[in-house]
C-alpha positions in Angstrom: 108.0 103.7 124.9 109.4 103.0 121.5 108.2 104.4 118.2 106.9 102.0 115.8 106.3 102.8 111.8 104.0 100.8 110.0 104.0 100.5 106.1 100.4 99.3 104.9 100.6 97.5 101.9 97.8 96.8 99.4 97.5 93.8 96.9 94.6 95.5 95.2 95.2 97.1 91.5 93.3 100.1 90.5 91.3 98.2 88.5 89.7 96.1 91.9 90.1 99.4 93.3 87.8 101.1 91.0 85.5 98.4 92.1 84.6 100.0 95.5 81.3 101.7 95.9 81.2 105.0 97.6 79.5 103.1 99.7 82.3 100.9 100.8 84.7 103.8 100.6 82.4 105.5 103.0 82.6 102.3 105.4 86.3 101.8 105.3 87.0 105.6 106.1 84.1 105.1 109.2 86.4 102.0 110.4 89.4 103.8 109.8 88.6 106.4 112.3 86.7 104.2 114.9 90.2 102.3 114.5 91.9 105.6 114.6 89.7 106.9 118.1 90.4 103.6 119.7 94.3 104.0 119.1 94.3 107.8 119.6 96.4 107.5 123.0 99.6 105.1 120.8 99.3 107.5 117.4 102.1 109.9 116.7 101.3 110.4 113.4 97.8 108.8 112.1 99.6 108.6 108.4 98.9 109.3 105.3 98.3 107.9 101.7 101.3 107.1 100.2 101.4 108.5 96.1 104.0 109.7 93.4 106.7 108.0 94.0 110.2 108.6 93.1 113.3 107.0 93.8 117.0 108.5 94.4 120.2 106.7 93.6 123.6 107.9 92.6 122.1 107.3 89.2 119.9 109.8 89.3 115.7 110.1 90.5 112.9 107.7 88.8 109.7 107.4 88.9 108.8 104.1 90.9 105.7 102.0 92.1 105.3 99.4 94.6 103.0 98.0 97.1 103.3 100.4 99.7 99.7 102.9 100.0 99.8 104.2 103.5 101.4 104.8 106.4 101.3 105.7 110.3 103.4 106.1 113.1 102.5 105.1 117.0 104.1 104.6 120.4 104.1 101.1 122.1 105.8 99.7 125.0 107.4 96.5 122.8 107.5 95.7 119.1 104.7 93.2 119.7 102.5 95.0 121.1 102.7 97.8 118.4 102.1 94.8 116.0 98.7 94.3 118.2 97.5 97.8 117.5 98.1 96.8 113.9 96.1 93.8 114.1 92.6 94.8 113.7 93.1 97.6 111.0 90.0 98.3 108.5 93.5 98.2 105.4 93.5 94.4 106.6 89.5 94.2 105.4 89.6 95.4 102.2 91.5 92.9 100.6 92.6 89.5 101.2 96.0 90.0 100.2 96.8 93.6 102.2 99.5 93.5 104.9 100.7 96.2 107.6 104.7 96.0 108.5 105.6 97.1 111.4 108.9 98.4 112.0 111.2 99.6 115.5 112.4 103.5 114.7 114.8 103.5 117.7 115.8 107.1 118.9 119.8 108.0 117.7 122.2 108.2 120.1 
């Protein structure tokens, strides 16, 4: 088994954002865990949101945004089939333009 992070990505801006009803965010967070359950036994790490963001160069640390709003960590035997687990997240629904990557974390050695 290989450990697999994925990045979830959201096209929305907060002004769409705003746009959600407590209704909807009700309904996404329902999905999310029915998503969540149905993945339990592959989930290292269910994630988190992704906020405040600051970046660190030899120039010093910034303040920084991007696309990136969530992320979670699971187990799968191969790349694709991490990518499968992906596949049918609630993040995908809420916009037309969200994506999930899905990157290898292969252990050091």
């Amino acid at each position: 088994m290989s450990r697999f992070l994925a990045i979830l990505n959201g096209a929305a801006d907060d002004e769409s954002m705003s746009e959600f009803s407590d209704d909807q965010q009700a309904g996404f967070m329902a999905a999310w865990a029915a998503w969540a359950q149905a993945n339990e036994s592959a989930l290292v790490d269910p994630g988190a949101p992704l906020f405040r963001k600051k970046m660190v160069t030899q120039a010093g640390v910034e303040d920084f945004t991007d696309s990136k709003v969530a992320y979670a960590i699971v187990e799968a035997g191969s790349h694709d089939e991490a990518a499968r687990i992906f596949s049918a997240h609630p993040h995908l629904t809420l916009d037309e333009g969200n994506a999930i990557e899905v990157l290898e974390c292969p252990p050091l050695q």
